[in-house]
TORTI-888740 format. One record per residue: residue in one letter; residue number from 1; x, y, z of N, C-alpha, C, O in turn. Coordinates in pm, whole numbers, plus 32768, in hexadecimal, padded with zeros to 4 digits. Each point is the difference from the previous one (the first is absolute). Last residue first. Layout:
<nodes>
+--------+-----+------+------+------+------+------+------+------+------+------+------+------+------+
! residu ! num !  n_u !  n_v !  n_w ! ca_u ! ca_v ! ca_w !  c_u !  c_v !  c_w !  o_u !  o_v !  o_w !
+--------+-----+------+------+------+------+------+------+------+------+------+------+------+------+
!      a ! NUM !    X !    Y !    Z !    X !    Y !    Z !    X !    Y !    Z !    X !    Y !    Z !
...
+--------+-----+------+------+------+------+------+------+------+------+------+------+------+------+
</nodes>
This chain:
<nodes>
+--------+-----+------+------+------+------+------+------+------+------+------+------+------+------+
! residu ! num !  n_u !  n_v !  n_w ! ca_u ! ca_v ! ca_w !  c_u !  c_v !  c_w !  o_u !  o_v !  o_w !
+--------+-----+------+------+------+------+------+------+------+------+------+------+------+------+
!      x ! 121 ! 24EA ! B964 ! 1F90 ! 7FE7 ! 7FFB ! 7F8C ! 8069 ! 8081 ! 7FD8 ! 800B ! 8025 ! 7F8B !
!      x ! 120 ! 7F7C ! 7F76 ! 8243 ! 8073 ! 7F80 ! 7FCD ! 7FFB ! 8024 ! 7F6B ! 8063 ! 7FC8 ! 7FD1 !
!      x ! 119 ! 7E43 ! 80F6 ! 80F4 ! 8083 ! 8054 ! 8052 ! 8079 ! 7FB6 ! 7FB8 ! 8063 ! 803C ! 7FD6 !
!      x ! 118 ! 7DBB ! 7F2A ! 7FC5 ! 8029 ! 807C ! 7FAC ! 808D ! 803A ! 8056 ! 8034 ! 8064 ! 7FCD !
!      x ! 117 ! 7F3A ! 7E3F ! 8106 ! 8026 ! 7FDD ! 7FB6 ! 8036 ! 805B ! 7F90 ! 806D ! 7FF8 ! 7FC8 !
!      x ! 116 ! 7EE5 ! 8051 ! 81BC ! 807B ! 7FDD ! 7FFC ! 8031 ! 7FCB ! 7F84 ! 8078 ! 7FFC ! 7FE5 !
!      x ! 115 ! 7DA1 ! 809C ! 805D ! 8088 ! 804F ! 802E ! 8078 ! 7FFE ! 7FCD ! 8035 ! 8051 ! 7FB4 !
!      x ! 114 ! 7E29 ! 7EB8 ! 8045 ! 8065 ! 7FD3 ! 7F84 ! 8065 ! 807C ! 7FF5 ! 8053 ! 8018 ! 7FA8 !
!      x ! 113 ! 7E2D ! 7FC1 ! 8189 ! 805E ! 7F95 ! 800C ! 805D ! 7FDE ! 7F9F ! 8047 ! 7F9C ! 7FFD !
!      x ! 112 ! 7E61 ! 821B ! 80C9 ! 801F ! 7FBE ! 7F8B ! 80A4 ! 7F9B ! 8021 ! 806D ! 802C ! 8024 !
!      x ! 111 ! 7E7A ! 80E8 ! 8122 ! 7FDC ! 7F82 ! 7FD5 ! 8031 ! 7FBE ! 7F9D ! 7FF2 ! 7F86 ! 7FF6 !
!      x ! 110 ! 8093 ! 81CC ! 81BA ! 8031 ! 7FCD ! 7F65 ! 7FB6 ! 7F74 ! 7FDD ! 801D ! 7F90 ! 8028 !
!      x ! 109 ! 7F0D ! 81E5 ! 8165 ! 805A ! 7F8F ! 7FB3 ! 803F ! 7FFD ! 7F71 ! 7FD8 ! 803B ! 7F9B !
!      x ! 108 ! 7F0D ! 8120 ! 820B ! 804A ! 7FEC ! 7F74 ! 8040 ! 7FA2 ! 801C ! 8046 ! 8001 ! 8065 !
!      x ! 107 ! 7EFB ! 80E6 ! 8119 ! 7F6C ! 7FC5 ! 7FA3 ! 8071 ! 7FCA ! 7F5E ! 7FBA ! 7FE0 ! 7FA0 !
!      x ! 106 ! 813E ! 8104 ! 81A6 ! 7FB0 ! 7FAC ! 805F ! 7FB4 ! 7F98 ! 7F97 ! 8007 ! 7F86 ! 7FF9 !
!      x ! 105 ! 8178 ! 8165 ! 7F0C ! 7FB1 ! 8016 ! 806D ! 7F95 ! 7F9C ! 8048 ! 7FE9 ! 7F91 ! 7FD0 !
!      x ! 104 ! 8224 ! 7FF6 ! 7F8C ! 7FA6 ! 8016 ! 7FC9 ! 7F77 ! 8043 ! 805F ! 7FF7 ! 7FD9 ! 8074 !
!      x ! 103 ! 8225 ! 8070 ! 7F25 ! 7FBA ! 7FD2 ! 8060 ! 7F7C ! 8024 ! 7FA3 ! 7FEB ! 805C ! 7FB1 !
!      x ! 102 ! 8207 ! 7F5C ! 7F93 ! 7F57 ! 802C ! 7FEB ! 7F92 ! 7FCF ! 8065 ! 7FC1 ! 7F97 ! 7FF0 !
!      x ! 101 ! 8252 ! 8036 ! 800E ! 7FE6 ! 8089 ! 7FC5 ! 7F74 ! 804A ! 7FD5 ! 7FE1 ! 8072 ! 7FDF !
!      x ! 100 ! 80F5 ! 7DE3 ! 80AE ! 7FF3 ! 800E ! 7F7D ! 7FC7 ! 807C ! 7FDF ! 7FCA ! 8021 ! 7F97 !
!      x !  99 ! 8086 ! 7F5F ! 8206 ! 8081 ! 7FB5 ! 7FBE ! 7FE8 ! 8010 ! 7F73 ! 8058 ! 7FDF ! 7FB1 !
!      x !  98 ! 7E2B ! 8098 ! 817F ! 8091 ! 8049 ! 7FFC ! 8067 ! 7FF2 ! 7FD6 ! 8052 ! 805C ! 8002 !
!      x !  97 ! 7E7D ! 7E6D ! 7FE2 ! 7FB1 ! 8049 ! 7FA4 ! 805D ! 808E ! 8006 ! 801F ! 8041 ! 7F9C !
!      x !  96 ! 8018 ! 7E1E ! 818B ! 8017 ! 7FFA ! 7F71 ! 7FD6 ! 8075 ! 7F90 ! 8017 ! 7FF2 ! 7F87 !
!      x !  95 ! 7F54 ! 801B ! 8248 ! 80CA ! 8003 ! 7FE2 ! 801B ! 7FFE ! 7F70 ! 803B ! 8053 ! 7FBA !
!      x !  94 ! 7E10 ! 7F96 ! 80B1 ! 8017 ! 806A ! 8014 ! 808F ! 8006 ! 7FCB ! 8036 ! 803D ! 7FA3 !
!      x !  93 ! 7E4D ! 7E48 ! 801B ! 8082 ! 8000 ! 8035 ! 803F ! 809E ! 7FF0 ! 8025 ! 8009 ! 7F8B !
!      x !  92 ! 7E75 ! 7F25 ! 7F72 ! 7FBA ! 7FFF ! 809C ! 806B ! 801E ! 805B ! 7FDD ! 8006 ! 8076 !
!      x !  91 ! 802D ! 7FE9 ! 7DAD ! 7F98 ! 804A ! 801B ! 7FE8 ! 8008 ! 807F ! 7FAE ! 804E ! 8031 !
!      x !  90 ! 81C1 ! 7EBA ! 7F3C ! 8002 ! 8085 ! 7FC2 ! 7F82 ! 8059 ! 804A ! 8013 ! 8067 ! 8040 !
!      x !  89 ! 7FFC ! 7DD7 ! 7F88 ! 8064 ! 7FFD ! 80BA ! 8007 ! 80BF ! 7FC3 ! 8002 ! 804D ! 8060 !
!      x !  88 ! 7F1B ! 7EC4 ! 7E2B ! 7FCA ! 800F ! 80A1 ! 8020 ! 803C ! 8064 ! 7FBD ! 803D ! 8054 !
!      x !  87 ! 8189 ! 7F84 ! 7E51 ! 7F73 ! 8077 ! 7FDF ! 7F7F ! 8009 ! 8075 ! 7FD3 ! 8061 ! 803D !
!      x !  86 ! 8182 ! 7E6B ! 7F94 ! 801E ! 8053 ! 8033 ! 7FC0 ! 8068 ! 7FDB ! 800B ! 806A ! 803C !
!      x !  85 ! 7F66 ! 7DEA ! 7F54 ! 7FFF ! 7FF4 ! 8083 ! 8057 ! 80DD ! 8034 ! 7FD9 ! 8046 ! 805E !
!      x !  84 ! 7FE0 ! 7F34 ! 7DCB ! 7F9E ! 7FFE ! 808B ! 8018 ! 803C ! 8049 ! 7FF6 ! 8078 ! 8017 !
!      x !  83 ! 816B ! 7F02 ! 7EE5 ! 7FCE ! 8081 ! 8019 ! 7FA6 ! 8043 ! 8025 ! 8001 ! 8075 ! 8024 !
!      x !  82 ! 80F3 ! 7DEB ! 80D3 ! 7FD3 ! 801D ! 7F77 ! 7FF4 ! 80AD ! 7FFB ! 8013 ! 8053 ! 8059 !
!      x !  81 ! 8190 ! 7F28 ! 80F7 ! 7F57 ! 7FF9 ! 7FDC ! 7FB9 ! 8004 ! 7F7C ! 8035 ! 8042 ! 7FA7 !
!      x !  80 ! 816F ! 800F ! 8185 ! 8009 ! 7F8C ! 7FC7 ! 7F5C ! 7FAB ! 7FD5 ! 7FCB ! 7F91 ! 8003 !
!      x !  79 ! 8152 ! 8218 ! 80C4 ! 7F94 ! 7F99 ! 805A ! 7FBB ! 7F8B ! 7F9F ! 7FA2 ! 7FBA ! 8024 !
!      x !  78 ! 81D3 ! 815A ! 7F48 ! 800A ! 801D ! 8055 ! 7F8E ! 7FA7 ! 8076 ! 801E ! 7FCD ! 806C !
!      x !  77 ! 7FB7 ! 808E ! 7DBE ! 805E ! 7F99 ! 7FF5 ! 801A ! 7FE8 ! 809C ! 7FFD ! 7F88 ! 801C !
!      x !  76 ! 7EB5 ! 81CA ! 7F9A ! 7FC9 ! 7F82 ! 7FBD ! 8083 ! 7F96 ! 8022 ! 7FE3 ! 7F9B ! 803F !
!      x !  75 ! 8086 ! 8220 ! 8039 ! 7F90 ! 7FA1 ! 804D ! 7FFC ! 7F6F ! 7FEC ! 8022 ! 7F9E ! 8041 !
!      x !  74 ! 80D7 ! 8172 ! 7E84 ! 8035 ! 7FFE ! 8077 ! 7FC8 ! 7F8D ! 802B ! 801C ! 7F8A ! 7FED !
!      x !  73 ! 7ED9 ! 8135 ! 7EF8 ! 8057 ! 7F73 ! 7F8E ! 804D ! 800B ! 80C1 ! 7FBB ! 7FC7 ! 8053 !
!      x !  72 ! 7F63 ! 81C1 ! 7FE1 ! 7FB2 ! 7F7E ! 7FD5 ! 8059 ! 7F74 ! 8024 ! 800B ! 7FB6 ! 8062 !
!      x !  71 ! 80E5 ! 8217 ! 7F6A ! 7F8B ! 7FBD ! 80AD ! 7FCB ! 7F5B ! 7FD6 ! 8025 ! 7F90 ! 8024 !
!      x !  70 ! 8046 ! 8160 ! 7E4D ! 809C ! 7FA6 ! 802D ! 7FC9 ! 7FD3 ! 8095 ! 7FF8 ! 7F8C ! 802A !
!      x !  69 ! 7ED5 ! 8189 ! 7F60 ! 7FFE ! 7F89 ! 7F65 ! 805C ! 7FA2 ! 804C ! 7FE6 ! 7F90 ! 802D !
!      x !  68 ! 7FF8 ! 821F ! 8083 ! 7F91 ! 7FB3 ! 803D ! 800E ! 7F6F ! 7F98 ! 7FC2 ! 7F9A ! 801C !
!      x !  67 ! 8157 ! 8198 ! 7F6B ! 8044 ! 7FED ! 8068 ! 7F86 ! 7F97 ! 805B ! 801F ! 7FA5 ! 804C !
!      x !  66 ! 7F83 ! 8140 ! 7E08 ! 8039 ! 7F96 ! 7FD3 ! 8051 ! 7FD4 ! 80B2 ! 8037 ! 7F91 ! 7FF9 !
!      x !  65 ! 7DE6 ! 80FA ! 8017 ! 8064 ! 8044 ! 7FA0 ! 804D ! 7FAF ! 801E ! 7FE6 ! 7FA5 ! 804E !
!      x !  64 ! 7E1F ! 7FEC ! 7FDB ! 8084 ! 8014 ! 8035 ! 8069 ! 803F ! 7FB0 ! 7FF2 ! 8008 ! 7F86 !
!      x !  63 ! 7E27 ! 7FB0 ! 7FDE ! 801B ! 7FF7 ! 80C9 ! 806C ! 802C ! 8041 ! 8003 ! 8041 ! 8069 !
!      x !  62 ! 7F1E ! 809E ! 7DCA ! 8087 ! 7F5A ! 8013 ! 7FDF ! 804B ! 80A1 ! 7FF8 ! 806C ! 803C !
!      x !  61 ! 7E9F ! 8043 ! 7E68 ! 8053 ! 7FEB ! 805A ! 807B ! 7F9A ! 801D ! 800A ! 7F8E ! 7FD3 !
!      x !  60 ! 7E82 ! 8046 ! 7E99 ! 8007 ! 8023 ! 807A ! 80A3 ! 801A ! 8055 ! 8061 ! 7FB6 ! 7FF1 !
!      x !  59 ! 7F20 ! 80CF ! 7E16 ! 7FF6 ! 7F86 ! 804C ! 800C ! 8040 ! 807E ! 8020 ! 8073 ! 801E !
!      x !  58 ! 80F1 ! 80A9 ! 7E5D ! 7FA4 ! 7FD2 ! 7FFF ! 7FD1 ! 7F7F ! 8088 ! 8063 ! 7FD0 ! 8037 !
!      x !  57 ! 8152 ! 8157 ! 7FE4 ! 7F87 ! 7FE1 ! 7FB5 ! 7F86 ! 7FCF ! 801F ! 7FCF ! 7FFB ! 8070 !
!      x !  56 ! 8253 ! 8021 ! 8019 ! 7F89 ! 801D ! 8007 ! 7FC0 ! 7FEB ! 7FA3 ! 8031 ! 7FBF ! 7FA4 !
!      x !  55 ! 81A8 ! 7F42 ! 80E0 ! 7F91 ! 801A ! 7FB5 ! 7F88 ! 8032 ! 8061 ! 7FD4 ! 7FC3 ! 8061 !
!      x !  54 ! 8251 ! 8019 ! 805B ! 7F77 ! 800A ! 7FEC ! 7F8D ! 8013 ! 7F88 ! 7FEB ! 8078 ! 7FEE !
!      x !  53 ! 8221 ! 7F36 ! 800B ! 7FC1 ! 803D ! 803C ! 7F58 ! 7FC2 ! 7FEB ! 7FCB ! 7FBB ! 7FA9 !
!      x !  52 ! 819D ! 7ED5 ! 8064 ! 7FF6 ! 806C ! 7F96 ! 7F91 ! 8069 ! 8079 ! 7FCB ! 7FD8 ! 8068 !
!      x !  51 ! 817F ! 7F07 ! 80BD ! 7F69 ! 7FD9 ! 7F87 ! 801F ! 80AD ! 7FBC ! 803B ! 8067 ! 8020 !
!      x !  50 ! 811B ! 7F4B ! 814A ! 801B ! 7F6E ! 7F6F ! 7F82 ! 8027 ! 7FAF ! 8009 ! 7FF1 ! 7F86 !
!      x !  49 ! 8014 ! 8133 ! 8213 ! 8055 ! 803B ! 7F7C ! 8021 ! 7F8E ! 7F7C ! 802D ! 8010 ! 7F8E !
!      x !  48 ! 7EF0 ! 7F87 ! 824E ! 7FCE ! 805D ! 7F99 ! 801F ! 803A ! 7F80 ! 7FB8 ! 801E ! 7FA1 !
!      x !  47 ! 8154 ! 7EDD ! 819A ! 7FC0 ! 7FAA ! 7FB3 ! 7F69 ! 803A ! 7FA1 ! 7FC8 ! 7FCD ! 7F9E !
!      x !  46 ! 8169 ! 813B ! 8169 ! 804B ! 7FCC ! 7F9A ! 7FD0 ! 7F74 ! 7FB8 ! 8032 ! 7FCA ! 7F9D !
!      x !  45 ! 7ED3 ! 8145 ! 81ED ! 801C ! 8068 ! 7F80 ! 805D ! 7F96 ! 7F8B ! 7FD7 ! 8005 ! 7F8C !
!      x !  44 ! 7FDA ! 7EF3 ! 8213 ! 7F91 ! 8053 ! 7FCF ! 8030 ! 804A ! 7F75 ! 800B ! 7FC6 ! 7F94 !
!      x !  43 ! 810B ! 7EED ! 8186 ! 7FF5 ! 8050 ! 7FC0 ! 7FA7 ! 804C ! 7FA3 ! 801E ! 8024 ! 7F8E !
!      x !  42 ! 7FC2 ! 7F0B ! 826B ! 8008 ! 7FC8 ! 7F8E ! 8017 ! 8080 ! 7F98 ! 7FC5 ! 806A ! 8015 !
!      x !  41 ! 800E ! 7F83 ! 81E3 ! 8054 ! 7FBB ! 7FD8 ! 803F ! 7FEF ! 7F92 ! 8077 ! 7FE2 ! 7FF3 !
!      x !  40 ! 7DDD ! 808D ! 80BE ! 805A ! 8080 ! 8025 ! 8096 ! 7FD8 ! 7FC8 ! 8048 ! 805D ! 7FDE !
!      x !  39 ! 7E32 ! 7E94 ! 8033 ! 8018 ! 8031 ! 7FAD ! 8062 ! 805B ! 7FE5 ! 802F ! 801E ! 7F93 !
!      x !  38 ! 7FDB ! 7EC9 ! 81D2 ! 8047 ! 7FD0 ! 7F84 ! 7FDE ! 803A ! 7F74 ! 803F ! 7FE5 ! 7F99 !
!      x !  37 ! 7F33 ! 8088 ! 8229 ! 80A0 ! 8018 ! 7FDF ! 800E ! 7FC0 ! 7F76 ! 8053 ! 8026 ! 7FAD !
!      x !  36 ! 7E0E ! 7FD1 ! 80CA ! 801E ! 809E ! 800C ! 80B7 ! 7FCE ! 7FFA ! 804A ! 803D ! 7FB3 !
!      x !  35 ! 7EB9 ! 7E2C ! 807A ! 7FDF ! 8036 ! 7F7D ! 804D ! 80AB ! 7FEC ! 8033 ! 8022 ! 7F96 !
!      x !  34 ! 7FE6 ! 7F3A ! 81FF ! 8049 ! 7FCA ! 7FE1 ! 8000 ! 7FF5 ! 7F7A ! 806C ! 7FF4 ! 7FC7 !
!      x !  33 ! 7F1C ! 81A6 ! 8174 ! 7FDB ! 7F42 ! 7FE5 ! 804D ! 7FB4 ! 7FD6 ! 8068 ! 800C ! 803F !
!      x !  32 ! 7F57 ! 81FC ! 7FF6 ! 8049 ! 7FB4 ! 80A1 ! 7FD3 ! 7F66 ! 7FD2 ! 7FE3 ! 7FAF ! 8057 !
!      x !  31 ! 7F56 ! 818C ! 7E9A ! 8055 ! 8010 ! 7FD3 ! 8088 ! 7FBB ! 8068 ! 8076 ! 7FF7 ! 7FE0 !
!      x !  30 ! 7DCE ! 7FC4 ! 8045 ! 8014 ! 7FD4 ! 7F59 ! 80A2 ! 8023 ! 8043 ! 8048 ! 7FA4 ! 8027 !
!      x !  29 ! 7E97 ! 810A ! 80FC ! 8005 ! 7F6F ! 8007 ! 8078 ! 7FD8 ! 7FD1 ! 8061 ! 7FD6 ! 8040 !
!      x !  28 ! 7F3D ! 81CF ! 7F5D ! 803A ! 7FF8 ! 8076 ! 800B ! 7F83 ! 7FFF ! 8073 ! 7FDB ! 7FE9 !
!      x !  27 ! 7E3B ! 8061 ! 7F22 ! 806D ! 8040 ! 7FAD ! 80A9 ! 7FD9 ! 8066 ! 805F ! 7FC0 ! 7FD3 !
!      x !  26 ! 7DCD ! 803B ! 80CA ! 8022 ! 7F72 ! 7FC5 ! 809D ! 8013 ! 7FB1 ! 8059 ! 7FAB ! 7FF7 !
!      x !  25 ! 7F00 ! 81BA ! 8109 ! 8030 ! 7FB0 ! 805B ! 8015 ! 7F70 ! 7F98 ! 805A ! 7FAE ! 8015 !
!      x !  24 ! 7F78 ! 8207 ! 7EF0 ! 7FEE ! 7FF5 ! 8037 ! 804A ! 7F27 ! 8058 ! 804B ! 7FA9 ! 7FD5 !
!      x !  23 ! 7FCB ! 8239 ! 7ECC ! 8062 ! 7FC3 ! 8069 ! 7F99 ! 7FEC ! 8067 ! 7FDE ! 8059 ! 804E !
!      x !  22 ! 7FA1 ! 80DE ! 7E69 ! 8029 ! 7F93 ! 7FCD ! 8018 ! 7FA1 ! 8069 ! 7F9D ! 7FB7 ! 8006 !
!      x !  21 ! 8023 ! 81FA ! 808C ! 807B ! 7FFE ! 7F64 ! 7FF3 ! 7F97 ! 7F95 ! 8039 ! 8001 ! 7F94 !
!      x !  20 ! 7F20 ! 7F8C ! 8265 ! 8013 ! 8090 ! 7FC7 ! 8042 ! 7FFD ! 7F79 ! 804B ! 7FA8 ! 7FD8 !
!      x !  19 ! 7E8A ! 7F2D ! 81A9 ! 8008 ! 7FF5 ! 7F7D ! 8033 ! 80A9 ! 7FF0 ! 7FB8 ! 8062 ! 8015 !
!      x !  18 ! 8011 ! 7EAF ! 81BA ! 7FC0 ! 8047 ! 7F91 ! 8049 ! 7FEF ! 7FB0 ! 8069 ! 7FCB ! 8025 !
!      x !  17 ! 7F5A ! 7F46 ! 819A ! 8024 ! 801E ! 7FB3 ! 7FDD ! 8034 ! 7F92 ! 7F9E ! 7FC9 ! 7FCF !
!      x !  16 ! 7F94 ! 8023 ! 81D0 ! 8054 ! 8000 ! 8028 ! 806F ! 8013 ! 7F8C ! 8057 ! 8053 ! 801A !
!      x !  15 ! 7DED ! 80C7 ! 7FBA ! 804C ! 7F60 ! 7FE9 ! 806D ! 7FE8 ! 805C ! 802F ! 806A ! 8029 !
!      x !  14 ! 7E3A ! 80D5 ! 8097 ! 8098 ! 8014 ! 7FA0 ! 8026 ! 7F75 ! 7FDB ! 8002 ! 7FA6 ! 8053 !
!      x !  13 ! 7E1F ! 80E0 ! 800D ! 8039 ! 7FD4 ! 8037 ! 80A0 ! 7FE4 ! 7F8E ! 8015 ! 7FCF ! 7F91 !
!      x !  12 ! 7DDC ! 8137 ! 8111 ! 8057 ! 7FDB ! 7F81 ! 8098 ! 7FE6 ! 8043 ! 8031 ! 8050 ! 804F !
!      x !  11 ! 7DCC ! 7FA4 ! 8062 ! 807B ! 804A ! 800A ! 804B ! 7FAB ! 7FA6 ! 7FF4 ! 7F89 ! 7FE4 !
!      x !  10 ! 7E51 ! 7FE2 ! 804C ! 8011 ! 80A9 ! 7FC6 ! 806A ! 8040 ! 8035 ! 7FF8 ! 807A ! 8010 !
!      x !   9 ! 7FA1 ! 7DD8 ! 804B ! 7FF3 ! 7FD6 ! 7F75 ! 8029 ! 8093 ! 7FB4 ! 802F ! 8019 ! 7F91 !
!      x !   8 ! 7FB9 ! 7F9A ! 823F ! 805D ! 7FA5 ! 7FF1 ! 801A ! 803E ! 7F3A ! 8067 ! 801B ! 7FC3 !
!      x !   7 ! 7E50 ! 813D ! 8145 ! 8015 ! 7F5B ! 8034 ! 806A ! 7FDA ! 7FAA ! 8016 ! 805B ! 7FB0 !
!      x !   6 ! 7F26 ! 81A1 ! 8142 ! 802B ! 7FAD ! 7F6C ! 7FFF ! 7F60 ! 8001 ! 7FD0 ! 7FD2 ! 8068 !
!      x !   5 ! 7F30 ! 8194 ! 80C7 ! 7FCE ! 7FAC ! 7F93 ! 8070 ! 7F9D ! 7F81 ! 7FE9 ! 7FB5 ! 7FA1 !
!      x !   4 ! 8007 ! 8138 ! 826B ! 803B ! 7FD3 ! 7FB2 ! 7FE1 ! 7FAC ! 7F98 ! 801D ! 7F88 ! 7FFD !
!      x !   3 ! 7EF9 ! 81D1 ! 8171 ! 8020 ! 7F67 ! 800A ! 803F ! 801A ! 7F7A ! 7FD7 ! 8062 ! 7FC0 !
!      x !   2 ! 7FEC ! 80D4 ! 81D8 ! 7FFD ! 7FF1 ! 7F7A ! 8017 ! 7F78 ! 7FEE ! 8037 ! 7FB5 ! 8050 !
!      x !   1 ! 7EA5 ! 8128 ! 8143 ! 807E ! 7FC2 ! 7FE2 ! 8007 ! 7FEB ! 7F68 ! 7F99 ! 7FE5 ! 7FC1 !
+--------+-----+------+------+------+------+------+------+------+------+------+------+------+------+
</nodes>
């Protein structure tokens, strides 16, 4: 008689949800919420078009571009929080991080706390 060596661990098993294009189920969440309508809501591009263009150069990276910037200050006035405190609610909070256009990866935070402040400057 043959016996059946595979077990539980050695069949590979379809997600129920997958991740395509980008587009995945938290994304879906986001966008059916209540944060998701109201970004959907807001004049994105024409409050893009008030800041001067972009500086490259020299230095590290910028976290955010100027629509993740306006995300921010939004938030910040919007839940009525230090800039701490929303920098915290930043690193651990998904929604919020779609609302600003920068999901962060598993293992990545924003440590630097004077973020917001260089955003307001």
């Amino acid at each position: 008689m043959l016996q059946n060596k595979n077990t539980m661990k050695d069949i590979y098993q379809l997600p129920l949800f997958k991740d395509f294009d980008g587009y995945s189920p938290k994304y879906h969440f986001f966008k059916n919420s209540f944060f998701g309508k109201i970004h959907d809501s807001l004049p994105w591009d024409d409050l893009v078009a008030c800041l001067p263009e972009e500086r490259s150069g020299r230095g590290a990276p910028c976290w955010f571009g100027a629509k993740g910037m306006f995300a921010l200050m939004f938030l910040k006035t919007y839940l009525n929080i230090s800039d701490r405190q929303l920098l915290e609610r930043y690193n651990t909070d998904w929604a919020l991080q779609y609302f600003c256009g920068k999901v962060l990866a598993e293992n990545e935070q924003i440590k630097d706390m004077t973020i917001m402040t260089r955003i307001r400057a």
